[in-house]
PDB file of N, CA, C and O in Angstrom:
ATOM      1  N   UNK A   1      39.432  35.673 -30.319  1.00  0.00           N
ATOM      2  CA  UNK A   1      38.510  35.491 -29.206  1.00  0.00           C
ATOM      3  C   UNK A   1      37.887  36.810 -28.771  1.00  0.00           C
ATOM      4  O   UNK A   1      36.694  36.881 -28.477  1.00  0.00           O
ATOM      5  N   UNK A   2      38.780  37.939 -28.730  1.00  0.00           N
ATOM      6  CA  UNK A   2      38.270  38.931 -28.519  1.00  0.00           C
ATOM      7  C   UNK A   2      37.128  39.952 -29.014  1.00  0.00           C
ATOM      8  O   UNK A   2      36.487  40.822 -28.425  1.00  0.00           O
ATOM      9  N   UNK A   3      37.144  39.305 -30.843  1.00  0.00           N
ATOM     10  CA  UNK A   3      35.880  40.114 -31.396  1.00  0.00           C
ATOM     11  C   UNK A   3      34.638  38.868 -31.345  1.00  0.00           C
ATOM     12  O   UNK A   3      33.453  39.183 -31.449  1.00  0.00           O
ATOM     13  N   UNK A   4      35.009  37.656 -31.199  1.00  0.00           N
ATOM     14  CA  UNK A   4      33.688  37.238 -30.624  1.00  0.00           C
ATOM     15  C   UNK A   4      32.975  37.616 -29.504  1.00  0.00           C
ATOM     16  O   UNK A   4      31.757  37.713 -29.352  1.00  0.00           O
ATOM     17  N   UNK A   5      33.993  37.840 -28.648  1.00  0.00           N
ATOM     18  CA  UNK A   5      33.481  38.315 -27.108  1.00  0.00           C
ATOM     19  C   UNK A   5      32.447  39.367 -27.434  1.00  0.00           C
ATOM     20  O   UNK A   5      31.247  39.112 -27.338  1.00  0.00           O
ATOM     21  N   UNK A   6      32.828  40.362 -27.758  1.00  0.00           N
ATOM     22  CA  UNK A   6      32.430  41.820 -28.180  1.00  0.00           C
ATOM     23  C   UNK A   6      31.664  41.651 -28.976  1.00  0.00           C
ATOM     24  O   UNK A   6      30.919  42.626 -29.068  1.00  0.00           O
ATOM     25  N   UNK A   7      31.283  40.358 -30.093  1.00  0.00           N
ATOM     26  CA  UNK A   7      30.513  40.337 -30.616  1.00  0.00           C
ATOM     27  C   UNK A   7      28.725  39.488 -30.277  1.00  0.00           C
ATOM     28  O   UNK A   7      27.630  39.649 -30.817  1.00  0.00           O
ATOM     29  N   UNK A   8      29.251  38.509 -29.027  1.00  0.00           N
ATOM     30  CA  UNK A   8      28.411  38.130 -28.309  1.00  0.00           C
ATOM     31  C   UNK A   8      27.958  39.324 -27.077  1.00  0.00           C
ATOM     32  O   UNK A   8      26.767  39.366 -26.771  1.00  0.00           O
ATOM     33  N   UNK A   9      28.703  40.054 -26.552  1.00  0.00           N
ATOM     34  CA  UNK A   9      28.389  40.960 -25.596  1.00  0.00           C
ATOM     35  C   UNK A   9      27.207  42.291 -26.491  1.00  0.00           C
ATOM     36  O   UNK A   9      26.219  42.697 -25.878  1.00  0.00           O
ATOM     37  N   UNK A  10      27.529  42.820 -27.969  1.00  0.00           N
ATOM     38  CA  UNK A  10      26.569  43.416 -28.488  1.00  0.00           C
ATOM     39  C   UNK A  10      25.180  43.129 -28.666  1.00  0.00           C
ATOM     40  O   UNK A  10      24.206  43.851 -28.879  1.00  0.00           O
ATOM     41  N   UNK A  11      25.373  41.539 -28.487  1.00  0.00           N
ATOM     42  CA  UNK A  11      24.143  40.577 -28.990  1.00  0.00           C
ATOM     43  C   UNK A  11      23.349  40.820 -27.674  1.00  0.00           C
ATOM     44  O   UNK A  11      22.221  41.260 -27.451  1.00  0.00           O
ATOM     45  N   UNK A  12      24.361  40.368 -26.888  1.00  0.00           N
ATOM     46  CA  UNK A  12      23.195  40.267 -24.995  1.00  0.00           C
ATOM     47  C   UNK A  12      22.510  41.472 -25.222  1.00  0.00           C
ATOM     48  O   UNK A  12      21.285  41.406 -25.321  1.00  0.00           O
ATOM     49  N   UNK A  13      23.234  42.885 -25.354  1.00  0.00           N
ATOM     50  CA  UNK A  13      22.933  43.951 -25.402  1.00  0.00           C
ATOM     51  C   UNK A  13      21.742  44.127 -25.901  1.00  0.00           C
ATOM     52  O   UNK A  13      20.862  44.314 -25.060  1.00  0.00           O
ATOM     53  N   UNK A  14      21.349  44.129 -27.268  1.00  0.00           N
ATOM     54  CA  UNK A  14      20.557  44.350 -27.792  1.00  0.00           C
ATOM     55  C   UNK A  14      19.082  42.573 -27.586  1.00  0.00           C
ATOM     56  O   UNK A  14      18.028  42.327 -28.173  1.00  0.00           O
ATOM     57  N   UNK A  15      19.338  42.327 -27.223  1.00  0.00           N
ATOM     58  CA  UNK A  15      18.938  40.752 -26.627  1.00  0.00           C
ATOM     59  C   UNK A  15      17.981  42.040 -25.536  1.00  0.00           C
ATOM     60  O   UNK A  15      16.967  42.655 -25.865  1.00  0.00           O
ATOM     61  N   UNK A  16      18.703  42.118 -24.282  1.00  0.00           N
ATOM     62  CA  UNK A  16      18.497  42.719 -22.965  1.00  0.00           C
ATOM     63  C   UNK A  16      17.286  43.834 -23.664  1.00  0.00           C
ATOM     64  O   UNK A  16      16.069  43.657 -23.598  1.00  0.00           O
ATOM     65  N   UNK A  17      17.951  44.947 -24.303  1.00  0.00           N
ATOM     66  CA  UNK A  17      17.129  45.974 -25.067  1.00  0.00           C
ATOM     67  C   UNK A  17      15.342  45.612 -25.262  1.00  0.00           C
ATOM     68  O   UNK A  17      14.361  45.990 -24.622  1.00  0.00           O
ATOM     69  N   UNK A  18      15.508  44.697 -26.473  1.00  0.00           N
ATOM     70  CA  UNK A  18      14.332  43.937 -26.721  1.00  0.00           C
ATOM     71  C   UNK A  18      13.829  43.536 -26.003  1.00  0.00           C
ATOM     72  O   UNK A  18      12.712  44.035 -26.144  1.00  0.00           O
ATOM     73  N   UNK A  19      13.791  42.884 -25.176  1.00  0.00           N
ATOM     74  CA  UNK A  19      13.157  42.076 -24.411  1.00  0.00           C
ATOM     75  C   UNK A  19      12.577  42.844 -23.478  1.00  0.00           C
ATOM     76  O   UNK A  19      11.366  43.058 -23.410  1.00  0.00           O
ATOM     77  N   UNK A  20      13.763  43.454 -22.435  1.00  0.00           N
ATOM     78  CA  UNK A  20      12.992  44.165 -21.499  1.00  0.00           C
ATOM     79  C   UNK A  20      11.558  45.511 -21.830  1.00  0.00           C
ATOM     80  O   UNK A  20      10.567  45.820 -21.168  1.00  0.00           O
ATOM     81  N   UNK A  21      12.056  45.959 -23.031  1.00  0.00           N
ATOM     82  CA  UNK A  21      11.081  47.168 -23.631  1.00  0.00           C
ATOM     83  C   UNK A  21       9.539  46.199 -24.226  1.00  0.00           C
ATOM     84  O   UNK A  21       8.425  46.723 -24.213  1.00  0.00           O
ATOM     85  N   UNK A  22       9.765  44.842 -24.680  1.00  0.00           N
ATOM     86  CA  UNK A  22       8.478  44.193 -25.095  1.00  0.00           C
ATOM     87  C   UNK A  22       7.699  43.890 -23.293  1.00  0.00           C
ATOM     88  O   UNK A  22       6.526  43.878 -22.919  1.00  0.00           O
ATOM     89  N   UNK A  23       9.424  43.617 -22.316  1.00  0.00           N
ATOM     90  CA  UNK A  23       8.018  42.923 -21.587  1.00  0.00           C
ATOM     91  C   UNK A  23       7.640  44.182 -20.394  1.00  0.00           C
ATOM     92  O   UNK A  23       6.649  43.979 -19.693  1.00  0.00           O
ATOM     93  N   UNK A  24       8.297  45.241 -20.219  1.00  0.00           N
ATOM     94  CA  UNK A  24       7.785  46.696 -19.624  1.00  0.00           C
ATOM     95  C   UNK A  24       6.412  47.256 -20.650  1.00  0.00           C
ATOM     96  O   UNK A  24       5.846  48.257 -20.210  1.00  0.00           O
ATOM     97  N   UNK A  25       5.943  46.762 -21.772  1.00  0.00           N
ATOM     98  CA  UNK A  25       5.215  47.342 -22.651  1.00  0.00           C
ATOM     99  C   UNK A  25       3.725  46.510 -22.240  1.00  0.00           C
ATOM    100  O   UNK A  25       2.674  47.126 -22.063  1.00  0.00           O
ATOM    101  N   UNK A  26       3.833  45.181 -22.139  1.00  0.00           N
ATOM    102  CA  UNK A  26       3.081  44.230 -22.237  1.00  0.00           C
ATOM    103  C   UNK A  26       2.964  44.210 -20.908  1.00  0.00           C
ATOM    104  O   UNK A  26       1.948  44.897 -20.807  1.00  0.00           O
ATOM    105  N   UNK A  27       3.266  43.920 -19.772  1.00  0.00           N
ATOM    106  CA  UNK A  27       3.125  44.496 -18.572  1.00  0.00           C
ATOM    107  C   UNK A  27       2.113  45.633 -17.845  1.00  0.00           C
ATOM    108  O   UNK A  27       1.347  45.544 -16.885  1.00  0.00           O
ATOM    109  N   UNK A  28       2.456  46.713 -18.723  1.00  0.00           N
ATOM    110  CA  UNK A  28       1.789  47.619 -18.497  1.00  0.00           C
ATOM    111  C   UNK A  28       0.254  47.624 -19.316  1.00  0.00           C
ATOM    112  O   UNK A  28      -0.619  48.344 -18.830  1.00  0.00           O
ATOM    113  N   UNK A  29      -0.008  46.963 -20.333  1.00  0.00           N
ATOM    114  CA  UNK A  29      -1.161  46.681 -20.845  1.00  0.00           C
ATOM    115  C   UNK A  29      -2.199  45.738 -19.987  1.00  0.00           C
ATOM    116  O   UNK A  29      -3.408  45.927 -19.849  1.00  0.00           O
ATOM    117  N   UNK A  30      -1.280  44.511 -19.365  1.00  0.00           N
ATOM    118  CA  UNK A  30      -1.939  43.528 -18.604  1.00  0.00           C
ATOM    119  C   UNK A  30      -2.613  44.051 -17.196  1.00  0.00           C
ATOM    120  O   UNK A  30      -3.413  43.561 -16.399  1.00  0.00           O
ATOM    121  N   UNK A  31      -1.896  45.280 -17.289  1.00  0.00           N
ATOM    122  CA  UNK A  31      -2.445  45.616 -15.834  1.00  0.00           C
ATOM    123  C   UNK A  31      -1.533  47.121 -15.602  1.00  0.00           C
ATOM    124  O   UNK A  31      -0.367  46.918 -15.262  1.00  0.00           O
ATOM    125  N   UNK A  32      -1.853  48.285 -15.717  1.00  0.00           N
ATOM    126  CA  UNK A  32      -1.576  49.259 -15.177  1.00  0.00           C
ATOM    127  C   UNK A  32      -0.553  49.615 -14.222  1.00  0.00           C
ATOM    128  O   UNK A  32       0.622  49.975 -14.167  1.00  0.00           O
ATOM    129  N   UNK A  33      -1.850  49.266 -13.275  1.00  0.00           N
ATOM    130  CA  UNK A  33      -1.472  49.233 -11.660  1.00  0.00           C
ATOM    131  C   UNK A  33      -0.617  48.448 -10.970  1.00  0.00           C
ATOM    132  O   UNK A  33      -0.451  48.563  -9.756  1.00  0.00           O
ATOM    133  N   UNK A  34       0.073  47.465 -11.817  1.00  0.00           N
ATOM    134  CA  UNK A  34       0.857  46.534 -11.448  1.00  0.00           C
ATOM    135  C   UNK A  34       2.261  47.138 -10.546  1.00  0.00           C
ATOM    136  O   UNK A  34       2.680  48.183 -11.045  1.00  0.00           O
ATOM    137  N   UNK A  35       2.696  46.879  -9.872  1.00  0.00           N
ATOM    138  CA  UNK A  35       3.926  47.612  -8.674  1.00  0.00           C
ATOM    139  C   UNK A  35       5.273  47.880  -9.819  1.00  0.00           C
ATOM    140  O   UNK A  35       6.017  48.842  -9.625  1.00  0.00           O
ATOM    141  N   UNK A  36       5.507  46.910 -11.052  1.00  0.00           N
ATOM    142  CA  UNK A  36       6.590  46.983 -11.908  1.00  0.00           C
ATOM    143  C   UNK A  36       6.508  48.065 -12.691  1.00  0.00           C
ATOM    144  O   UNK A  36       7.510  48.616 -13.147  1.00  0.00           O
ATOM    145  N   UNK A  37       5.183  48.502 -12.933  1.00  0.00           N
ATOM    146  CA  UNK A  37       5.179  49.379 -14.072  1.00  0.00           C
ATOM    147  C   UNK A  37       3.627  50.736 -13.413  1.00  0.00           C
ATOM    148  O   UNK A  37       2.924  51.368 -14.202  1.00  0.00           O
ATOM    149  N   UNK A  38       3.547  50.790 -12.366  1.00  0.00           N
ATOM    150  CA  UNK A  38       2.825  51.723 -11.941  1.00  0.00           C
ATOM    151  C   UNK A  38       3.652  53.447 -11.902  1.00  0.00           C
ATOM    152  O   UNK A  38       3.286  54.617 -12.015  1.00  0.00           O
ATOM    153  N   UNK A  39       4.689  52.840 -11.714  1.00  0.00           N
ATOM    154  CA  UNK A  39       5.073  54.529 -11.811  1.00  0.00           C
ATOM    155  C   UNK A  39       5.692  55.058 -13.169  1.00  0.00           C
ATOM    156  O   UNK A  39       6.442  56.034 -13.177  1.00  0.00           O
ATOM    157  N   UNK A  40       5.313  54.308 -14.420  1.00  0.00           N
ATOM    158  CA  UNK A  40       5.150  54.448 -15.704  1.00  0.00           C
ATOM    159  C   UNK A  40       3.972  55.862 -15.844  1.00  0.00           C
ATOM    160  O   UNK A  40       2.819  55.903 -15.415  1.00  0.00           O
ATOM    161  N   UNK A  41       4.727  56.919 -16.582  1.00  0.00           N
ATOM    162  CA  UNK A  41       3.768  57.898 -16.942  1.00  0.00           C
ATOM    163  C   UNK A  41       3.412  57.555 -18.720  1.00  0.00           C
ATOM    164  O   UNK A  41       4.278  57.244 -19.539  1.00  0.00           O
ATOM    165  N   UNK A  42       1.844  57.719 -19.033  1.00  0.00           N
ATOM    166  CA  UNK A  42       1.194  57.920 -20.134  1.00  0.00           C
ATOM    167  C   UNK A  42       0.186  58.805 -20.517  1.00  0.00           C
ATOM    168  O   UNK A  42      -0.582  59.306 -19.696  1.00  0.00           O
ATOM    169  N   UNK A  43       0.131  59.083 -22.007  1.00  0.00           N
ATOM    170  CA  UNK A  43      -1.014  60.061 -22.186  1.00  0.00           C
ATOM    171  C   UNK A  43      -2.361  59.337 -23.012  1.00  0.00           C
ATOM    172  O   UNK A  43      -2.208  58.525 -23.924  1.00  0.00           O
ATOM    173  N   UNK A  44      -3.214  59.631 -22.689  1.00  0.00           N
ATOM    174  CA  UNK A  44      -4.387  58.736 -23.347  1.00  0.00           C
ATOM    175  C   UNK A  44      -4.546  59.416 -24.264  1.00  0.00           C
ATOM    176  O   UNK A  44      -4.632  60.633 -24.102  1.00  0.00           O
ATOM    177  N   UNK A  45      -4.640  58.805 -25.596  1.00  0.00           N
ATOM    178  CA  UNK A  45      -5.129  59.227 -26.863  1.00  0.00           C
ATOM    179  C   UNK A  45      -6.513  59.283 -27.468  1.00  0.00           C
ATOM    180  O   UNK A  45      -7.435  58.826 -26.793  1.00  0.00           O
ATOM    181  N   UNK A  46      -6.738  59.733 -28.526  1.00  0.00           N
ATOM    182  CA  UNK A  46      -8.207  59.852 -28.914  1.00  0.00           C
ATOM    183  C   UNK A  46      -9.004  59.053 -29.088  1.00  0.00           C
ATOM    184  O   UNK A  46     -10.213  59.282 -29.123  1.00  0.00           O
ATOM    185  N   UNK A  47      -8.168  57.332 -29.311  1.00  0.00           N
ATOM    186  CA  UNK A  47      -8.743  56.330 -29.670  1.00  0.00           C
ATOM    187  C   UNK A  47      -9.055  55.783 -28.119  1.00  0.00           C
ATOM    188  O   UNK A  47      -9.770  54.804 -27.907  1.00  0.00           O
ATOM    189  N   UNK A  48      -8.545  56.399 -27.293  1.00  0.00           N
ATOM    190  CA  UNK A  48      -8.947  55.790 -25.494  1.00  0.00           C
ATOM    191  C   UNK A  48      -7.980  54.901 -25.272  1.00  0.00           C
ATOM    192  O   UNK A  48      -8.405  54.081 -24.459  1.00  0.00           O
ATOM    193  N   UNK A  49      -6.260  54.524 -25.783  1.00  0.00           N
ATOM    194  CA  UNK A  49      -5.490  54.047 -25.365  1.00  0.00           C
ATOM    195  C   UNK A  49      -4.794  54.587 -24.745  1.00  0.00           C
ATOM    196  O   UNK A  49      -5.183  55.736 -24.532  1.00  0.00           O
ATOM    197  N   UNK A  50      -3.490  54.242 -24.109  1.00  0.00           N
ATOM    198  CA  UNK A  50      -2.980  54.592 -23.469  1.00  0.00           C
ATOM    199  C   UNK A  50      -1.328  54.620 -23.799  1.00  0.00           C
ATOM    200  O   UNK A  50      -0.684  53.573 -23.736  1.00  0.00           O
ATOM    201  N   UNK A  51      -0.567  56.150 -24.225  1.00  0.00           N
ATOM    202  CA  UNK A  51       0.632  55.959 -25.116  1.00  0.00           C
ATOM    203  C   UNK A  51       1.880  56.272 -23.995  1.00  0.00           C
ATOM    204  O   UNK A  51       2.033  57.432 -23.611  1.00  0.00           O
ATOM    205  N   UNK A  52       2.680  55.287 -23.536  1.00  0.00           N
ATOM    206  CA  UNK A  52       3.957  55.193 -22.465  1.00  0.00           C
ATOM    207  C   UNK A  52       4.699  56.656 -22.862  1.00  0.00           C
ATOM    208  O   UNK A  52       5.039  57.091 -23.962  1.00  0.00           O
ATOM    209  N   UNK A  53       4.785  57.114 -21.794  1.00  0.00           N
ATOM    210  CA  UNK A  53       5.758  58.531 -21.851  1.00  0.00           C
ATOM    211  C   UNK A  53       6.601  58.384 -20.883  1.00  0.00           C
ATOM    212  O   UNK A  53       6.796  59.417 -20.242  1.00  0.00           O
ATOM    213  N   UNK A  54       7.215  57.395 -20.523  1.00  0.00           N
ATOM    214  CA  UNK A  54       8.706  57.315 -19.603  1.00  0.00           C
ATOM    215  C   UNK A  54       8.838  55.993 -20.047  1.00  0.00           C
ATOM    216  O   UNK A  54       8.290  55.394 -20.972  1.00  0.00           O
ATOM    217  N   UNK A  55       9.900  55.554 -18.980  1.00  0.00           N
ATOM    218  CA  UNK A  55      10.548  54.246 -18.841  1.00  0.00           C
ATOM    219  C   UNK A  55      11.271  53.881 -20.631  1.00  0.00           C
ATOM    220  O   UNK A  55      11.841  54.835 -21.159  1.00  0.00           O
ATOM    221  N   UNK A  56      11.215  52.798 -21.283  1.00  0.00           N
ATOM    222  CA  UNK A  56      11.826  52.301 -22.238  1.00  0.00           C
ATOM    223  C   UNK A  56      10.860  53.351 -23.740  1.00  0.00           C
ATOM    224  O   UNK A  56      11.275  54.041 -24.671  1.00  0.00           O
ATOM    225  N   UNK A  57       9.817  53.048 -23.377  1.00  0.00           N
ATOM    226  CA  UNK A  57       8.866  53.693 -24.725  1.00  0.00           C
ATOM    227  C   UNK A  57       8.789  55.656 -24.041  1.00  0.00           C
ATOM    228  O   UNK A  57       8.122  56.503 -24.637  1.00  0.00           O
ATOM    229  N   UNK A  58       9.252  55.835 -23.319  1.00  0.00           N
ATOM    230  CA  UNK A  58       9.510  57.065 -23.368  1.00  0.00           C
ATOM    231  C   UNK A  58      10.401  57.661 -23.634  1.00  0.00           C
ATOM    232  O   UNK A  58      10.448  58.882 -23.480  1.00  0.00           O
ATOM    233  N   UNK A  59      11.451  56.879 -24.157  1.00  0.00           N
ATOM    234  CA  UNK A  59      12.823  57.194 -24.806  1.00  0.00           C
ATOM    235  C   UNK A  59      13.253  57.639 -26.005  1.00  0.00           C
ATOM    236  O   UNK A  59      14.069  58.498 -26.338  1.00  0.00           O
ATOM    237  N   UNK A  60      12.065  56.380 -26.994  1.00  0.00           N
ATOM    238  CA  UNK A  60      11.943  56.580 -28.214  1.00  0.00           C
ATOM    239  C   UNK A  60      10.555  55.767 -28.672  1.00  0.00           C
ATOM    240  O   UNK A  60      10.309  54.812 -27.934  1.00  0.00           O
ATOM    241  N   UNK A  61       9.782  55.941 -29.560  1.00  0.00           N
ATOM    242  CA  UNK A  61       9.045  55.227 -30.137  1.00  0.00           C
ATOM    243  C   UNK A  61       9.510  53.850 -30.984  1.00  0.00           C
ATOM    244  O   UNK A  61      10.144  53.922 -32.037  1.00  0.00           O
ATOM    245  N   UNK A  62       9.125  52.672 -30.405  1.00  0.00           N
ATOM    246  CA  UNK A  62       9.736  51.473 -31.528  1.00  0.00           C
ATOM    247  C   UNK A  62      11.073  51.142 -30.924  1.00  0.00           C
ATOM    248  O   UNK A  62      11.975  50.654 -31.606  1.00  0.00           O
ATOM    249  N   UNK A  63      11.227  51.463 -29.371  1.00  0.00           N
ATOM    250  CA  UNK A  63      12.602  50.908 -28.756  1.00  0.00           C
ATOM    251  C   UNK A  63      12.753  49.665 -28.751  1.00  0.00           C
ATOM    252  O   UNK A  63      13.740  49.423 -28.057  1.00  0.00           O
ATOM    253  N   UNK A  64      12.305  48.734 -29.154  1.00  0.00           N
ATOM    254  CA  UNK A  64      12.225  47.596 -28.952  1.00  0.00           C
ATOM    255  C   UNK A  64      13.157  47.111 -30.198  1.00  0.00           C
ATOM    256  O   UNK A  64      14.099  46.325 -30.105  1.00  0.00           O
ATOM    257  N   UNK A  65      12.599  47.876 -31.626  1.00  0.00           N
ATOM    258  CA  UNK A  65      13.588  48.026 -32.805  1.00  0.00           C
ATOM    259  C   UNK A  65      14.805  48.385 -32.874  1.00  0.00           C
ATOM    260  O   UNK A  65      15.472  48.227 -33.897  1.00  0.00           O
ATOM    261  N   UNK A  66      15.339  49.013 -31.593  1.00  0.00           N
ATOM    262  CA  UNK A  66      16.989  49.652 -31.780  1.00  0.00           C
ATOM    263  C   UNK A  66      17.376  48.097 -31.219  1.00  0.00           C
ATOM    264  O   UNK A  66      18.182  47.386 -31.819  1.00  0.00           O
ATOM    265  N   UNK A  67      16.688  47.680 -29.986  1.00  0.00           N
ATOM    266  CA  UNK A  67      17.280  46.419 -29.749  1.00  0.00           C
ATOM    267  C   UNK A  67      17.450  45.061 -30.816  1.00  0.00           C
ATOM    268  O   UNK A  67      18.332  44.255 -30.521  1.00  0.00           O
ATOM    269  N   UNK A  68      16.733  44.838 -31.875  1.00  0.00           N
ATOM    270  CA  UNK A  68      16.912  44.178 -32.894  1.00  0.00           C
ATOM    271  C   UNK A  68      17.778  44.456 -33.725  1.00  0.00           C
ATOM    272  O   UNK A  68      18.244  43.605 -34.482  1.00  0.00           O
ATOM    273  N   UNK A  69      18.215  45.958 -33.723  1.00  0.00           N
ATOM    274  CA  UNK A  69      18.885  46.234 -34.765  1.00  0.00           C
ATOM    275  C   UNK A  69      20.211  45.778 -34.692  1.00  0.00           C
ATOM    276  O   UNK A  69      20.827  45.306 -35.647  1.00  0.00           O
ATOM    277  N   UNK A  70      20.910  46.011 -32.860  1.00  0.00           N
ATOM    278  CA  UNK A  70      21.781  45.652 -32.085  1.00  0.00           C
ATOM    279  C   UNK A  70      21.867  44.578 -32.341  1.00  0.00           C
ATOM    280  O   UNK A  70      22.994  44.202 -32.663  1.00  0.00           O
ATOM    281  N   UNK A  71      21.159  43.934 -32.334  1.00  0.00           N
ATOM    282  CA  UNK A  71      21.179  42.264 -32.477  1.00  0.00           C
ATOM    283  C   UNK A  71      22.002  41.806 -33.888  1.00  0.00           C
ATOM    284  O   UNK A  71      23.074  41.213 -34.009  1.00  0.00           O
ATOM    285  N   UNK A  72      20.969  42.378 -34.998  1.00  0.00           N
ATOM    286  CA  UNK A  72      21.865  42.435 -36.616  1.00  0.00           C
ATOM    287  C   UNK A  72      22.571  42.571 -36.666  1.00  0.00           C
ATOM    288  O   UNK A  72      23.297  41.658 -37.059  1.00  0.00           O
ATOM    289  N   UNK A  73      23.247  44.084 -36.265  1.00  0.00           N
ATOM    290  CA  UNK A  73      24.593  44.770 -36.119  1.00  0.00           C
ATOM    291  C   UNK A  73      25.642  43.499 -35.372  1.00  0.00           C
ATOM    292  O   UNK A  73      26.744  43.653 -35.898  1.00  0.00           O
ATOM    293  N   UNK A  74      25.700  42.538 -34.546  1.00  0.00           N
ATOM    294  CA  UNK A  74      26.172  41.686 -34.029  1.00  0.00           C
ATOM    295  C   UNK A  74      26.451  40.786 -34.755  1.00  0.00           C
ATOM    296  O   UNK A  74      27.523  40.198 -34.895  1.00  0.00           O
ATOM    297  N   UNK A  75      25.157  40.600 -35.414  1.00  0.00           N
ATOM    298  CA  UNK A  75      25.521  38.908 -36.503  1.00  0.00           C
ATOM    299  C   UNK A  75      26.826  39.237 -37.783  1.00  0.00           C
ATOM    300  O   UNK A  75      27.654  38.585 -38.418  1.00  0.00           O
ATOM    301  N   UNK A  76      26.301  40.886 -37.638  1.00  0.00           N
ATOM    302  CA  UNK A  76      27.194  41.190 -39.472  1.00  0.00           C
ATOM    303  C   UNK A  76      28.614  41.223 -38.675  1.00  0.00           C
ATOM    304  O   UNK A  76      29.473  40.377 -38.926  1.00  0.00           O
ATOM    305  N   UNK A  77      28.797  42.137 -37.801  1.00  0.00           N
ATOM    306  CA  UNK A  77      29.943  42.739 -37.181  1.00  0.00           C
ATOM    307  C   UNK A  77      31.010  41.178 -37.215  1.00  0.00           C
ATOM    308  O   UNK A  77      32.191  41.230 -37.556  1.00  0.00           O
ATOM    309  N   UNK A  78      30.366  39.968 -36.827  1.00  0.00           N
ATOM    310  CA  UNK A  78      31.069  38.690 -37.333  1.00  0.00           C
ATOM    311  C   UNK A  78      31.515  38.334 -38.726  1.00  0.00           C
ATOM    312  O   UNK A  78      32.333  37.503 -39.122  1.00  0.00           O
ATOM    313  N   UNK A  79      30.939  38.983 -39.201  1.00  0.00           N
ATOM    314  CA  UNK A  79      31.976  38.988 -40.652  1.00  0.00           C
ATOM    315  C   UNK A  79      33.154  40.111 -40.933  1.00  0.00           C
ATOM    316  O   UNK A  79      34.015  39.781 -41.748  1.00  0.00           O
ATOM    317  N   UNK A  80      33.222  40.978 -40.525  1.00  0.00           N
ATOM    318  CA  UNK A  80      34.162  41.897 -40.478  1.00  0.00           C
ATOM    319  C   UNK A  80      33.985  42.693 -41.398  1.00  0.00           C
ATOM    320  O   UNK A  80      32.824  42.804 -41.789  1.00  0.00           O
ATOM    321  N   UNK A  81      35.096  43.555 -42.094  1.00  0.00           N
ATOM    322  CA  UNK A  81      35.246  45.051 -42.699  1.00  0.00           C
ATOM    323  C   UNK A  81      35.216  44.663 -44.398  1.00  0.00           C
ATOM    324  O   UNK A  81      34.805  45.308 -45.363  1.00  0.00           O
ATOM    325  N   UNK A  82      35.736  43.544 -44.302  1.00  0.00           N
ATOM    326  CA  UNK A  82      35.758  43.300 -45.542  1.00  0.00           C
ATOM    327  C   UNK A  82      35.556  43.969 -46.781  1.00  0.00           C
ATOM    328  O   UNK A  82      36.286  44.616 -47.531  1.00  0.00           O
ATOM    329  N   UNK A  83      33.589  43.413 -46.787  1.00  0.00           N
ATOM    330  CA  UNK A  83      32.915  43.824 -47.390  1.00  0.00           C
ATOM    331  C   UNK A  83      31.950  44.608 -46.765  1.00  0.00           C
ATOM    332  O   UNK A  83      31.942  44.628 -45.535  1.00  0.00           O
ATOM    333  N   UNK A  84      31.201  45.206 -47.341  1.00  0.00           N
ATOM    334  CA  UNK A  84      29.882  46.244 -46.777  1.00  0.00           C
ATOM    335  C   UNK A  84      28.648  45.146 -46.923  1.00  0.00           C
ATOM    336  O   UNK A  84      27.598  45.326 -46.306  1.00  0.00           O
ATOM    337  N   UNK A  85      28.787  44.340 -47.525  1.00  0.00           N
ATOM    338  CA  UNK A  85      27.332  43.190 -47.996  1.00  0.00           C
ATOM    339  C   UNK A  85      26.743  43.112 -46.694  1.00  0.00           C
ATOM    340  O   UNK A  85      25.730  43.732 -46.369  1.00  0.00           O
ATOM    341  N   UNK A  86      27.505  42.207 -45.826  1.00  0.00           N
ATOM    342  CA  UNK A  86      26.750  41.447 -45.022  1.00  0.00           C
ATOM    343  C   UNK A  86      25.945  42.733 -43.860  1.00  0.00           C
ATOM    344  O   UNK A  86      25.270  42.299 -42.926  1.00  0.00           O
ATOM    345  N   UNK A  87      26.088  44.088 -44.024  1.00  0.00           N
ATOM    346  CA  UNK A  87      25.515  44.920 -43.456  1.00  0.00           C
ATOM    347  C   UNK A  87      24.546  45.631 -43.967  1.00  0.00           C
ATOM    348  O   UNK A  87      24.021  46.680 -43.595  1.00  0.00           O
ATOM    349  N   UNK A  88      24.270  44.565 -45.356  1.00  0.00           N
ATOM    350  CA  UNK A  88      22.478  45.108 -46.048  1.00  0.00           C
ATOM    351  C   UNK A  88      21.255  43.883 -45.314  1.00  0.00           C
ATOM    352  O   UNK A  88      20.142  43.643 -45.781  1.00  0.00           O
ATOM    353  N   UNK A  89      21.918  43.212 -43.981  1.00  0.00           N
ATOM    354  CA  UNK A  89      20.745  42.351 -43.670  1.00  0.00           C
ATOM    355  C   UNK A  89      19.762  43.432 -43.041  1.00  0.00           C
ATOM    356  O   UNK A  89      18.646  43.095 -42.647  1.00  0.00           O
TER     357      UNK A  89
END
């Protein structure tokens, strides 16, 4: 019971990760100025967008990907030590 626990608790984790970094990203596209994501700092680029330099995307580029990865890492971690296979998903 215990490495399911731990293995559902990695999942929320990286669940939580994803999600919140897609919807702090998308948020801030829909509207700037919005009160959730106004005190989000960015630098405008050459193409005239606008690239997040704090909050979740100021952490790392593609944070949204560590949270998926978390997610994988969860599904394999249910198979155990075994083998190394199920950690080429």
């Amino acid at each position: 019971a215990l490495p399911l626990a731990g293995g559902l608790a990695l999942h929320l984790l990286g669940y939580w990760i994803f999600r919140s970094a897609n919807s702090q990203k998308d948020a801030f596209r829909r509207d700037p100025t919005a009160p959730g994501v106004a005190h989000l700092t960015f630098l405008e680029t050459t193409r005239g967008t606008r690239l997040l330099t704090s909050g979740w995307w100021g952490s790392a580029r593609k944070i949204n990907y560590t949270g998926d990865w978390i997610m994988g890492l969860s599904w394999c971690a249910l198979c155990g030590t075994d083998s190394a296979v199920p950690y080429f998903y």
